[in-house]
PyMOL Python script that loads the backbone (N, CA, C, O; Angstrom):
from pymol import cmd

cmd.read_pdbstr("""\
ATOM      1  N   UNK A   1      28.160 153.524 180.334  1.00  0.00           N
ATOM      2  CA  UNK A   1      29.226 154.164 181.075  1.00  0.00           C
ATOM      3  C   UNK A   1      29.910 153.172 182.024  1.00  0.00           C
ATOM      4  O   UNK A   1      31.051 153.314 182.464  1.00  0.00           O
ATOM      5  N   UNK A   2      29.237 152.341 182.241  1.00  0.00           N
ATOM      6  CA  UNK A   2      30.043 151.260 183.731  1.00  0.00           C
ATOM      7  C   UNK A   2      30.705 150.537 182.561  1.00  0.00           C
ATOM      8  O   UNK A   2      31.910 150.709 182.744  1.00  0.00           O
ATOM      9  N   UNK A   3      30.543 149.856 181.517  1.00  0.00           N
ATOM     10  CA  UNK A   3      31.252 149.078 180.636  1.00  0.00           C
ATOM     11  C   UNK A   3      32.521 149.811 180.561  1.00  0.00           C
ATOM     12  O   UNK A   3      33.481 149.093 180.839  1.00  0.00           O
ATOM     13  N   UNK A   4      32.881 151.295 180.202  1.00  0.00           N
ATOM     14  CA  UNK A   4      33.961 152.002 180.104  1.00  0.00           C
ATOM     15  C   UNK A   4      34.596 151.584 181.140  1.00  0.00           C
ATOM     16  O   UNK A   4      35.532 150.826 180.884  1.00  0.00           O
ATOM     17  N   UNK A   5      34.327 151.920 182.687  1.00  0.00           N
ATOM     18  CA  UNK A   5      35.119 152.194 183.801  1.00  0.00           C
ATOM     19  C   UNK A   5      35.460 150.631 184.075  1.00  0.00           C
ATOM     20  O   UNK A   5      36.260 150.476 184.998  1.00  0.00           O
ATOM     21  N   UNK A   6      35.049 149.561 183.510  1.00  0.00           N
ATOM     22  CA  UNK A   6      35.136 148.204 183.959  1.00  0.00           C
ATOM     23  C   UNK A   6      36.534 147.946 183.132  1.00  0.00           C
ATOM     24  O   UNK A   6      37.503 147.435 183.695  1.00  0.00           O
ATOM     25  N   UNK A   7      36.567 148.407 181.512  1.00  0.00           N
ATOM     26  CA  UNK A   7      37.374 148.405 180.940  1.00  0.00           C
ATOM     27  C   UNK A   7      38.700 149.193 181.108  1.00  0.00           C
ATOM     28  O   UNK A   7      39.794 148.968 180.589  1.00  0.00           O
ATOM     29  N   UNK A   8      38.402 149.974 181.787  1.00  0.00           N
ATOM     30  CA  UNK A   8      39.243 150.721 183.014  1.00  0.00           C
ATOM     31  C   UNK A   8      40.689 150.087 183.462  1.00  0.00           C
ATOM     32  O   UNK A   8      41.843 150.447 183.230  1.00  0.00           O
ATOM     33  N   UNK A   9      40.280 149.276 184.009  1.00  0.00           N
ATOM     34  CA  UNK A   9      40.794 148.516 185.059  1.00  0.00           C
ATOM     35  C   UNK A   9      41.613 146.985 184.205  1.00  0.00           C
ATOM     36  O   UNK A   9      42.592 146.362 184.618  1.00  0.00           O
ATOM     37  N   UNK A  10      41.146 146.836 183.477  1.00  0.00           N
ATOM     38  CA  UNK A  10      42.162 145.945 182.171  1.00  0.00           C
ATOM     39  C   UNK A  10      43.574 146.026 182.386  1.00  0.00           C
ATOM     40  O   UNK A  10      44.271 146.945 181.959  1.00  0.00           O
ATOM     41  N   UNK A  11      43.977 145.077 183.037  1.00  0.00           N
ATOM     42  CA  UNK A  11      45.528 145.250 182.848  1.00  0.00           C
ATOM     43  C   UNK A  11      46.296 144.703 182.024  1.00  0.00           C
ATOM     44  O   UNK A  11      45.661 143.828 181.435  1.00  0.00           O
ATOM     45  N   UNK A  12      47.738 144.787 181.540  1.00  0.00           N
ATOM     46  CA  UNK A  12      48.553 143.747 180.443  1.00  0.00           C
ATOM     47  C   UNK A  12      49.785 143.482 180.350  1.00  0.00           C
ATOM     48  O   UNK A  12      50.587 144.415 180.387  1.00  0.00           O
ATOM     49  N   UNK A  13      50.122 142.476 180.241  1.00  0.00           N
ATOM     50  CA  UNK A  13      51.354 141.631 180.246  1.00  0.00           C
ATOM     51  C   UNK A  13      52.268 142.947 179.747  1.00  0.00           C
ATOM     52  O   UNK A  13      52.059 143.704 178.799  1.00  0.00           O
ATOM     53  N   UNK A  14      53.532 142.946 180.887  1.00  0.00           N
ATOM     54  CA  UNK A  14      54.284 143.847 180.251  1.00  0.00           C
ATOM     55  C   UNK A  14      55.310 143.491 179.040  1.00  0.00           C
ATOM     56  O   UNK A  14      56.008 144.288 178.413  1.00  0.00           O
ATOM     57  N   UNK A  15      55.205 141.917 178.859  1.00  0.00           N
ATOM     58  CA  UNK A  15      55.596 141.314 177.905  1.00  0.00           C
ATOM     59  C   UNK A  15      54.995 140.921 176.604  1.00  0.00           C
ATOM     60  O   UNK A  15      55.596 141.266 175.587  1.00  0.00           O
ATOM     61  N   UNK A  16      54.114 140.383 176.520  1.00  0.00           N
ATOM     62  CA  UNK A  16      53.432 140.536 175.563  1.00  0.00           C
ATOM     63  C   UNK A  16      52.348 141.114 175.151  1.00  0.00           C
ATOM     64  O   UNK A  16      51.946 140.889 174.010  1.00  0.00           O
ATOM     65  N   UNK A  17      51.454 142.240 176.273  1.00  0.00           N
ATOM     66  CA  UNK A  17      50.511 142.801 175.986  1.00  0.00           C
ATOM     67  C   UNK A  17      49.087 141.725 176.144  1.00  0.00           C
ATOM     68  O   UNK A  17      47.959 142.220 176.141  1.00  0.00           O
ATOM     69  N   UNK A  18      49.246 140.586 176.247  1.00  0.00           N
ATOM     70  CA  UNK A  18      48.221 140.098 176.862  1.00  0.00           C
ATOM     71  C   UNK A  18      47.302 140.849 178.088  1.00  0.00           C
ATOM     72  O   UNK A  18      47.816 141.816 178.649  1.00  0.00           O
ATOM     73  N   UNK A  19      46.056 140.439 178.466  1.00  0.00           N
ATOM     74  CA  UNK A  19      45.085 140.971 179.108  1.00  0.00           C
ATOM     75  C   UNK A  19      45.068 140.281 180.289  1.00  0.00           C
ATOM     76  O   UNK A  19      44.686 139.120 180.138  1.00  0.00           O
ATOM     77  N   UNK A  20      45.402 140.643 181.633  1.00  0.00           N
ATOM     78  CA  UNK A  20      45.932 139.946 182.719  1.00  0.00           C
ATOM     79  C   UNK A  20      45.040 140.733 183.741  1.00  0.00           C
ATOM     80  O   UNK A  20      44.842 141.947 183.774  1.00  0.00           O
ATOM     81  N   UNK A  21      44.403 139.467 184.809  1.00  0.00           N
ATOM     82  CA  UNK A  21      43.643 139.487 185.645  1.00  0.00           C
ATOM     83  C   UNK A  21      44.343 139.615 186.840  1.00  0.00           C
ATOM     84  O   UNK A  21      45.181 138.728 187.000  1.00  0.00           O
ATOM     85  N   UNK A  22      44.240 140.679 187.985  1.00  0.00           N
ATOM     86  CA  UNK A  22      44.633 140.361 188.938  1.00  0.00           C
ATOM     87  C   UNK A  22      45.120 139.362 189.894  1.00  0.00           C
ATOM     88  O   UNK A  22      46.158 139.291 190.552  1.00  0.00           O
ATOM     89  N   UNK A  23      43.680 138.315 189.751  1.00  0.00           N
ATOM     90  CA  UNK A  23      43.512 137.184 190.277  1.00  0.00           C
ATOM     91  C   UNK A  23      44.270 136.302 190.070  1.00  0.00           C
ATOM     92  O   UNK A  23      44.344 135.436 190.943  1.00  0.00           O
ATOM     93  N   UNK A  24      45.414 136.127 188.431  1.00  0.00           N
ATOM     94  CA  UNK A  24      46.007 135.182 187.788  1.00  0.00           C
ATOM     95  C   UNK A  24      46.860 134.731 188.493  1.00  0.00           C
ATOM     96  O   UNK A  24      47.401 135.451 189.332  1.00  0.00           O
ATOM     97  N   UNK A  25      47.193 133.457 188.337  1.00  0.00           N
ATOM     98  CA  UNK A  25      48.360 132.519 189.020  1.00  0.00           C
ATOM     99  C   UNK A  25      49.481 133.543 188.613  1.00  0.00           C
ATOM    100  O   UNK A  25      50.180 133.933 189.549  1.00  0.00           O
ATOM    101  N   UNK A  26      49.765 134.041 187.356  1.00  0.00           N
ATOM    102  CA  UNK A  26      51.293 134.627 186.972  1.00  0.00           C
ATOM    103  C   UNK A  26      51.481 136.448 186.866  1.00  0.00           C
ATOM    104  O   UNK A  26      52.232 137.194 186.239  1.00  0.00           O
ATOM    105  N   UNK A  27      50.377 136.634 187.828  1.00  0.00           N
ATOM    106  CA  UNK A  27      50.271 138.257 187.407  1.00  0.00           C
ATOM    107  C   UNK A  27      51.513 139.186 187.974  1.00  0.00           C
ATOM    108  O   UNK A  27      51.688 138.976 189.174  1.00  0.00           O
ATOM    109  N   UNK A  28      52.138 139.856 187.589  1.00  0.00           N
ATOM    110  CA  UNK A  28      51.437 140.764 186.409  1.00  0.00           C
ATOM    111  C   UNK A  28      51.448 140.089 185.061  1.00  0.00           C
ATOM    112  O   UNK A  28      50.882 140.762 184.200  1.00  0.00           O
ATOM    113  N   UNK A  29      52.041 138.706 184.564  1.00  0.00           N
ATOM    114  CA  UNK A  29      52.277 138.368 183.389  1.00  0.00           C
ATOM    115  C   UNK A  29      51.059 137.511 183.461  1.00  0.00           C
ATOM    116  O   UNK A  29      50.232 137.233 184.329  1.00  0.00           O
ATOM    117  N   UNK A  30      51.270 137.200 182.208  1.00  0.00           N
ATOM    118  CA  UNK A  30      49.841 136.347 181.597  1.00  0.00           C
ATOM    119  C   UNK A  30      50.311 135.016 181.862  1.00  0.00           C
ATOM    120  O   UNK A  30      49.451 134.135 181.881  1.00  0.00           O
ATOM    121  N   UNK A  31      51.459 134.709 182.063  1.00  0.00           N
ATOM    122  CA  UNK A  31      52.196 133.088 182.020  1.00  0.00           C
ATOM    123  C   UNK A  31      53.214 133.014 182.690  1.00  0.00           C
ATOM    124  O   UNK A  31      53.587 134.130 183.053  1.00  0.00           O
ATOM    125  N   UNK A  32      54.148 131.801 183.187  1.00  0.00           N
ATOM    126  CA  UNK A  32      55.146 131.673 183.214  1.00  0.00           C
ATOM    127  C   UNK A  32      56.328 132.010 182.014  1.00  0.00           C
ATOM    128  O   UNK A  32      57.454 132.386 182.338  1.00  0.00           O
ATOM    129  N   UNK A  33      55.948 131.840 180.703  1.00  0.00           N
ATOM    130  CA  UNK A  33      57.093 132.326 179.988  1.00  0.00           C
ATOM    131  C   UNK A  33      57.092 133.243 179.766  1.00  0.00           C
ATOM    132  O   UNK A  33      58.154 133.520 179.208  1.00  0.00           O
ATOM    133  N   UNK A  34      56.029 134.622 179.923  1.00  0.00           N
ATOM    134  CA  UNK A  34      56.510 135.627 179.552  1.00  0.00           C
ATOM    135  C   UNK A  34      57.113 136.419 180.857  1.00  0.00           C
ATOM    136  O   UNK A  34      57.768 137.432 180.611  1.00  0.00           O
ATOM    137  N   UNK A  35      56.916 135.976 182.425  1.00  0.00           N
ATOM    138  CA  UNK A  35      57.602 135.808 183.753  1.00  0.00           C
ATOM    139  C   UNK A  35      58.863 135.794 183.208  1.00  0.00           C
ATOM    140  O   UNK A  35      59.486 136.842 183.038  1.00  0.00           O
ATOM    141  N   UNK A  36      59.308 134.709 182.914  1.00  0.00           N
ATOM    142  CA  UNK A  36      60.985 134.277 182.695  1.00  0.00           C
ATOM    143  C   UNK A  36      61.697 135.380 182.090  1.00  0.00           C
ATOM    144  O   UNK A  36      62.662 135.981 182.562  1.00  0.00           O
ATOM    145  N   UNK A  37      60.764 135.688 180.345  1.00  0.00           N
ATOM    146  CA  UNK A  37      61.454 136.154 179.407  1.00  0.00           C
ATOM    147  C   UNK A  37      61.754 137.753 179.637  1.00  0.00           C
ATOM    148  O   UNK A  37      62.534 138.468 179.007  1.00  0.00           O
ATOM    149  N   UNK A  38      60.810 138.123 180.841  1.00  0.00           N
ATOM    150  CA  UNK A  38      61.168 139.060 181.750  1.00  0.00           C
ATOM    151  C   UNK A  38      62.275 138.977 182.981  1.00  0.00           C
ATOM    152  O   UNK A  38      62.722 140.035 183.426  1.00  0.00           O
ATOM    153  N   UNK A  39      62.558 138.155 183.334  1.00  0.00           N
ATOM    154  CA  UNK A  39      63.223 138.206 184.266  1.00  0.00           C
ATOM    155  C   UNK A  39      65.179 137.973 183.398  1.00  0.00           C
ATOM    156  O   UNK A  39      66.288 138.302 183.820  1.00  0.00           O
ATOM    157  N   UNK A  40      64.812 137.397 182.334  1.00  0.00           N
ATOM    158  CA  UNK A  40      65.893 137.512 181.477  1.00  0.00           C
ATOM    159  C   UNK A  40      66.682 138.638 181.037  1.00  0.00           C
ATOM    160  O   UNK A  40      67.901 138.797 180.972  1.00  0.00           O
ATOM    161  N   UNK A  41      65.337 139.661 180.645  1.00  0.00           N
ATOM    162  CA  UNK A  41      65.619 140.532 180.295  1.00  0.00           C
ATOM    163  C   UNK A  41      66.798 141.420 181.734  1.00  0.00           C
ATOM    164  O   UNK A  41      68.003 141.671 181.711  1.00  0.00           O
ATOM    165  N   UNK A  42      66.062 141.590 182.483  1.00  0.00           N
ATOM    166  CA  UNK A  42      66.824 141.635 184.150  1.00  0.00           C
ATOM    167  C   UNK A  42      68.340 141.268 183.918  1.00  0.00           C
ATOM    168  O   UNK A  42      69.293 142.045 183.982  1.00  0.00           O
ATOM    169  N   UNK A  43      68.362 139.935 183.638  1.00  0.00           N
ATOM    170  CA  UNK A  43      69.768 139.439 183.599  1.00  0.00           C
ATOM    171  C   UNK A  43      70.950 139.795 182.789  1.00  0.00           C
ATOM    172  O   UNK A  43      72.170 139.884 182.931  1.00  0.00           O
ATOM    173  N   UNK A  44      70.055 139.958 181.878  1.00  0.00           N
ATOM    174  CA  UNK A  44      70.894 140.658 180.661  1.00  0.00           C
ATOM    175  C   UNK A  44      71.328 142.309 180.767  1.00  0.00           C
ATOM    176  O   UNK A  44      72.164 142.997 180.182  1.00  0.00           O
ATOM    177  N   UNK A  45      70.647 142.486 181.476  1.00  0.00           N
ATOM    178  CA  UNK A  45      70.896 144.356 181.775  1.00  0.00           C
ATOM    179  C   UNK A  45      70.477 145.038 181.108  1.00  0.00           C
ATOM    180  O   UNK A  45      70.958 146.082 180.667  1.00  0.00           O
ATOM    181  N   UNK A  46      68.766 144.203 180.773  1.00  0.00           N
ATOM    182  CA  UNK A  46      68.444 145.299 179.422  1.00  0.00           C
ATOM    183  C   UNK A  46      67.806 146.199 180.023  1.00  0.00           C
ATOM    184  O   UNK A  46      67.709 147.191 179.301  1.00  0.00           O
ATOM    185  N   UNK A  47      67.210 146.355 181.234  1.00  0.00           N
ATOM    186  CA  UNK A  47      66.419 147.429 181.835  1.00  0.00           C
ATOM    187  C   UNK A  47      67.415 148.163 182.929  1.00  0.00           C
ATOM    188  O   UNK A  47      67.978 147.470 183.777  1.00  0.00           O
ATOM    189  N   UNK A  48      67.571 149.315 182.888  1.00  0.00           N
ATOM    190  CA  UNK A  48      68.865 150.286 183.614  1.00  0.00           C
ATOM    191  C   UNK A  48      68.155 151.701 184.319  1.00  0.00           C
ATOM    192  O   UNK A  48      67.230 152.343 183.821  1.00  0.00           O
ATOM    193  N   UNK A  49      68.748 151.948 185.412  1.00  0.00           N
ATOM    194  CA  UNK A  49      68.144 153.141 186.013  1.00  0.00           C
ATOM    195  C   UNK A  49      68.506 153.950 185.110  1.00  0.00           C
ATOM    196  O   UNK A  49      69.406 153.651 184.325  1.00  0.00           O
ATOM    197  N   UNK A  50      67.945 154.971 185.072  1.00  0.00           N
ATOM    198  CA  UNK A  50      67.983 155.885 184.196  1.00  0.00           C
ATOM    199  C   UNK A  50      68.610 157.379 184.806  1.00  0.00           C
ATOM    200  O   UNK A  50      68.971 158.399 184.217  1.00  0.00           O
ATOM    201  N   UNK A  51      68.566 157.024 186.221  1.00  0.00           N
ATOM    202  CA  UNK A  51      69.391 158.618 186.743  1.00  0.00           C
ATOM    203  C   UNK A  51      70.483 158.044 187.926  1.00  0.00           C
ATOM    204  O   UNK A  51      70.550 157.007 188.586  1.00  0.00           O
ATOM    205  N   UNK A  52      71.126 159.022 187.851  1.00  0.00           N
ATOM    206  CA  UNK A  52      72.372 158.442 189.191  1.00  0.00           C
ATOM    207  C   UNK A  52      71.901 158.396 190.527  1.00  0.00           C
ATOM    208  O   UNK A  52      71.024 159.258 190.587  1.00  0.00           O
ATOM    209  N   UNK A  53      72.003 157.928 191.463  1.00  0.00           N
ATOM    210  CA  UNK A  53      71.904 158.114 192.732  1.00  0.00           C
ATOM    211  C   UNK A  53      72.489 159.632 193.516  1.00  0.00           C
ATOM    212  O   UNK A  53      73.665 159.958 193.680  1.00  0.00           O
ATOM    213  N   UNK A  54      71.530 160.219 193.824  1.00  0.00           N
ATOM    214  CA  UNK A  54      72.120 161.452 194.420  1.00  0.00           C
ATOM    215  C   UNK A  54      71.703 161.678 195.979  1.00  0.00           C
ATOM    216  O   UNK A  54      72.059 162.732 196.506  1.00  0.00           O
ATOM    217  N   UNK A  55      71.090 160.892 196.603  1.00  0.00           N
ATOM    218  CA  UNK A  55      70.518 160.489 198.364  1.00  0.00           C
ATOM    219  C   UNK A  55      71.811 160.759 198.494  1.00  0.00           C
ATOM    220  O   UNK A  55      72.534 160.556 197.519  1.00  0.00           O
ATOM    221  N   UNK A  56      72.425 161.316 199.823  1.00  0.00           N
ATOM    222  CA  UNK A  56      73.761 161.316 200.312  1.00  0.00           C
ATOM    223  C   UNK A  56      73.399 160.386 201.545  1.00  0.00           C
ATOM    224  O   UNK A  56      74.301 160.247 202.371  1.00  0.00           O
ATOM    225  N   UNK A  57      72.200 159.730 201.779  1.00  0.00           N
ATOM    226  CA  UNK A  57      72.225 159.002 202.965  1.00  0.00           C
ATOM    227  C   UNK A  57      71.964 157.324 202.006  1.00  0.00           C
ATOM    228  O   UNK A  57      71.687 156.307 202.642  1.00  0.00           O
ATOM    229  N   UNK A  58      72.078 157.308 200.796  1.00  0.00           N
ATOM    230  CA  UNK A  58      71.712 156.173 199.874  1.00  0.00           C
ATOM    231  C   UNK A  58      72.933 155.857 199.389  1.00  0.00           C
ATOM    232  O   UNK A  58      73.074 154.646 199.222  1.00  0.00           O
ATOM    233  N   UNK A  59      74.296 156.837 198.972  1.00  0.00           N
ATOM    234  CA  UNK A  59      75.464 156.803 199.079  1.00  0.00           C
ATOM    235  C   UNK A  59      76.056 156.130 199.842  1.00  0.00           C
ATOM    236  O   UNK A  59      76.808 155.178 199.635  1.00  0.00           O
ATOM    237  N   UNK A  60      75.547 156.885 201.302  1.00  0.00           N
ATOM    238  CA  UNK A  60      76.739 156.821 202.359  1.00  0.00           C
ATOM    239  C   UNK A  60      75.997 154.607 202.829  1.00  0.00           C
ATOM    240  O   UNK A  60      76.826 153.706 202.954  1.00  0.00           O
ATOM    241  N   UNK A  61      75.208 154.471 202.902  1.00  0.00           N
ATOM    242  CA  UNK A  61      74.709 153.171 202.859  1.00  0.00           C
ATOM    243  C   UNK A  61      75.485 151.882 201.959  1.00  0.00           C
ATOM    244  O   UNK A  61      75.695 150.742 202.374  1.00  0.00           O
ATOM    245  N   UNK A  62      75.988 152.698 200.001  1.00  0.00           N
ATOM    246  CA  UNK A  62      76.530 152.039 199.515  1.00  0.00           C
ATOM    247  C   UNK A  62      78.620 152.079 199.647  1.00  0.00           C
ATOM    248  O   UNK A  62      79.477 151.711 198.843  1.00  0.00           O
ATOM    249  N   UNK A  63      78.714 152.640 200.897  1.00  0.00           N
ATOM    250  CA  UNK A  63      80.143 152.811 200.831  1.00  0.00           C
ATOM    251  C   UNK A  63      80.437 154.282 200.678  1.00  0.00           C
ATOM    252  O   UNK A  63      81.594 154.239 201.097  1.00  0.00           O
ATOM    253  N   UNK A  64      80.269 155.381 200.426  1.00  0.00           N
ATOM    254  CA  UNK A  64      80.377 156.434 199.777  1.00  0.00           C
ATOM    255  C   UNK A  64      80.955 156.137 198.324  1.00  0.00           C
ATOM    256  O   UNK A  64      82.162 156.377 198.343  1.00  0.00           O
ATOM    257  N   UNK A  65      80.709 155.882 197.592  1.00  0.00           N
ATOM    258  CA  UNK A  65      81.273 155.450 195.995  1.00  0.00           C
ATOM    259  C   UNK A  65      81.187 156.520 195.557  1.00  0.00           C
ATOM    260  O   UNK A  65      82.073 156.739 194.731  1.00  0.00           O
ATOM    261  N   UNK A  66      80.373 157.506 195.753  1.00  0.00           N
ATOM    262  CA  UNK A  66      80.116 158.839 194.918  1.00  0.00           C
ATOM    263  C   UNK A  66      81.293 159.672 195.544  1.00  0.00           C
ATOM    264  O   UNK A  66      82.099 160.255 194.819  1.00  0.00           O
ATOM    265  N   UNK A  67      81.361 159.707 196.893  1.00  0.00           N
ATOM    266  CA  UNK A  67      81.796 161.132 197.835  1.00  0.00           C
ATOM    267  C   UNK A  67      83.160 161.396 197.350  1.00  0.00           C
ATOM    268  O   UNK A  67      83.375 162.549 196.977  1.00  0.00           O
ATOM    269  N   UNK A  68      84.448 160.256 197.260  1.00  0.00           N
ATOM    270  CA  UNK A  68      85.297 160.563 196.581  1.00  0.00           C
ATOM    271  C   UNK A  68      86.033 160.624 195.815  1.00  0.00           C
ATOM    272  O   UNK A  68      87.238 160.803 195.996  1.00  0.00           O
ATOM    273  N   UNK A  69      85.456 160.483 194.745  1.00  0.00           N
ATOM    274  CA  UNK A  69      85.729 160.296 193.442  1.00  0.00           C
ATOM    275  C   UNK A  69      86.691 160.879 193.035  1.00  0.00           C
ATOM    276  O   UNK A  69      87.547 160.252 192.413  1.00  0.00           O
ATOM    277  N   UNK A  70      86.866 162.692 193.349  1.00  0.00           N
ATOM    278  CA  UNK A  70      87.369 163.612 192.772  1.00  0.00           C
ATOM    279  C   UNK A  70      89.218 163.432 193.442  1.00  0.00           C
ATOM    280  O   UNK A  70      90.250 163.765 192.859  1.00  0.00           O
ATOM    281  N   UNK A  71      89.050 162.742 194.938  1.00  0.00           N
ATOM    282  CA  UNK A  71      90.279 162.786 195.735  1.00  0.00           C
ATOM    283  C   UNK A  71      91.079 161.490 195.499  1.00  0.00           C
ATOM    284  O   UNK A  71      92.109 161.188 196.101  1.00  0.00           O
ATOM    285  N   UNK A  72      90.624 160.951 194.788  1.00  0.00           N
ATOM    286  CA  UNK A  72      91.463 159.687 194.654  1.00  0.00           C
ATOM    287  C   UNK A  72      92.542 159.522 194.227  1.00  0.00           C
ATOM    288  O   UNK A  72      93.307 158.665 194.670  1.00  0.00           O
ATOM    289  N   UNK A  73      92.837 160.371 193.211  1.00  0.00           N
ATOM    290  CA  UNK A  73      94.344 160.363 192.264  1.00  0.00           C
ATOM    291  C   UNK A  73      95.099 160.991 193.323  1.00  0.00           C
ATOM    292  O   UNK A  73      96.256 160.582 193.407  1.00  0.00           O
ATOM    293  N   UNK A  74      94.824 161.693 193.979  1.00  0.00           N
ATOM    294  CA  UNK A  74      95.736 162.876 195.462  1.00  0.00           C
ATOM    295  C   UNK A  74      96.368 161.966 196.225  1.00  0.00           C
ATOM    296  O   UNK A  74      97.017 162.327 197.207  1.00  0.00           O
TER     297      UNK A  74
END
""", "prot")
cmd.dss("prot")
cmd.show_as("cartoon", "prot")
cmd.util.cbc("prot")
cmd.orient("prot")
């Protein structure tokens, strides 16, 4: 049973699925290149929020961009 819960705790490269130690020089990645080929991904815009911003105090922080949308053509 402790072998299970040890295996537990196994973490992995969100890039390649490698088996990554807390302790590692490149964690959460297993390396520097799979670091990069993540951070590429970033650049490229392959990873995107997935819902809009709806905070009206997270809005009002970015400018109000949301608030008037509807009044602009007026």
């Amino acid at each position: 049973m402790a072998a299970r819960k040890k295996s537990a705790k196994l973490l992995h490269c969100p890039t390649c699925g490698m088996i990554v130690h807390p302790n590692d020089e490149d964690f959460p990645f297993c390396s520097d290149r799979c670091r990069k080929i993540d951070l590429g991904k970033w650049a490229m815009g392959a990873y995107k929020i997935s819902s809009p911003v709806l905070d009206p105090e997270v809005l009002e922080d970015l400018g109000g961009l949301g608030n008037n949308r509807s009044g602009e053509g007026e």
